[in-house]
N, C-alpha and C positions, 0 to 999 in steps of 0.2 A: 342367705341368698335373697335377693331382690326378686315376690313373685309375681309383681303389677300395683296397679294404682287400687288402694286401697279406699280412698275418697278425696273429694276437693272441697277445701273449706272455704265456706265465703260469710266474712266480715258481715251480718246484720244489726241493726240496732233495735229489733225487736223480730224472734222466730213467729210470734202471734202475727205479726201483720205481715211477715216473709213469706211466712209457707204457703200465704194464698194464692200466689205464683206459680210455685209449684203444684199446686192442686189443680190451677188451671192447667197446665202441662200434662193431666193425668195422674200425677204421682202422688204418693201420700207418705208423710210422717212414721214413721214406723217406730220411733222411739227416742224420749225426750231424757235428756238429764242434766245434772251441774257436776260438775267436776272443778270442786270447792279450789285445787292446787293451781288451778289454770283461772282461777277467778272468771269462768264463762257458764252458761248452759250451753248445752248443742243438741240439736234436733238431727237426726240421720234420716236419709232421704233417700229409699232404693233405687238407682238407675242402671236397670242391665247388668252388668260385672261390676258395677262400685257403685258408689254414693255419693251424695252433697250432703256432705258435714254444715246446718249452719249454724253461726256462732254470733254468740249475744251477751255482752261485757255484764257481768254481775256486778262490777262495779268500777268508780272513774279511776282505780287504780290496774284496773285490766289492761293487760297486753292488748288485746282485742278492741277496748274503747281510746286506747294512744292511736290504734292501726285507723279505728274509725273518725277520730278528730283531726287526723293528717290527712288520711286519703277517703275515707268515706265509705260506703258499704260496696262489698265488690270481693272478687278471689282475693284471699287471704292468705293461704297453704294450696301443695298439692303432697299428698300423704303416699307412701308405697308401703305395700304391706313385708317382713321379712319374716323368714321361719328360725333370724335365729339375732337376733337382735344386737345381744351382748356382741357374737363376731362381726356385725358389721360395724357395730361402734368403734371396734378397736380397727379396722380395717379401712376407714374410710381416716380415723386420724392419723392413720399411720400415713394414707395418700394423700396428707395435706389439705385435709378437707376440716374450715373451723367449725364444732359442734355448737352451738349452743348450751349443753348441760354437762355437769362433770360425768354424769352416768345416766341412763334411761333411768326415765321416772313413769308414774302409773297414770294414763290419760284416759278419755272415754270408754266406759263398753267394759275394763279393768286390760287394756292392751299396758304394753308397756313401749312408751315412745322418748323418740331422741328427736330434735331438731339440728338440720345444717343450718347455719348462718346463710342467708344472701348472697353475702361478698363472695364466697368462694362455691358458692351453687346456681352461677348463672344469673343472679338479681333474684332469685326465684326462692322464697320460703319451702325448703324441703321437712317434710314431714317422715321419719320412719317409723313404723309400729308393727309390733309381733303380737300378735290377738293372743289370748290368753284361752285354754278349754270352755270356761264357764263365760265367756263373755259374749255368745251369741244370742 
């Protein structure tokens, strides 16, 4: 089941000179990493009930740096959190919904996420992810 918006990722081309934004805002960095399979780092950023995921191409073969030489830095994803991952994978393909991956794979934090395609979620990069116990 679908329990809310887990965080919003936005497309940067460096979290160093991102996050000063949001520092102004009041907020702070809580926790940086790479996530070597996604070719990005991501910086998580507490706001209230979720987060700003931001994301920074480790390299010019990144998903993330194609997202930033098209369109430039800016909302990327919007991620929902679920408590059961595997059934919504099969339950959204089953409603004609195109995923992006054959099966959940392991993204930030050790969650385990799927992506919806665009085409069939609105224009809108749909993120799912089931947090794992140890990944707080």
């Amino acid at each position: 089941m679908i329990e809310g918006v887990d965080h919003i990722g936005i497309a940067v081309r460096s979290i160093e000179e991102s996050k000063a934004l949001y520092e102004r805002l009041g907020l702070e960095v809580t926790h940086i990493e790479e996530v070597p399979q996604e070719l990005v780092r991501v910086a998580m950023i507490p706001c209230g009930e979720t987060r700003i995921e931001l994301l920074e191409p480790m390299s010019e073969a990144s998903p993330v740096q194609k997202f930033l030489d098209k369109r430039g830095p800016g909302i990327h994803h919007i991620c929902m959190r679920t408590d059961d991952i595997g059934a919504e994978d099969h339950r959204l393909r089953v409603s004609g919904f195109q995923l992006l991956r054959e099966q959940p794979s392991l993204g930030a934090e050790g969650a385990l996420v799927q992506f919806l395609h665009p085409k069939t979620a609105g224009g809108v990069l749909l993120e799912l992810s089931e947090p794992q116990e140890h990944s707080e």
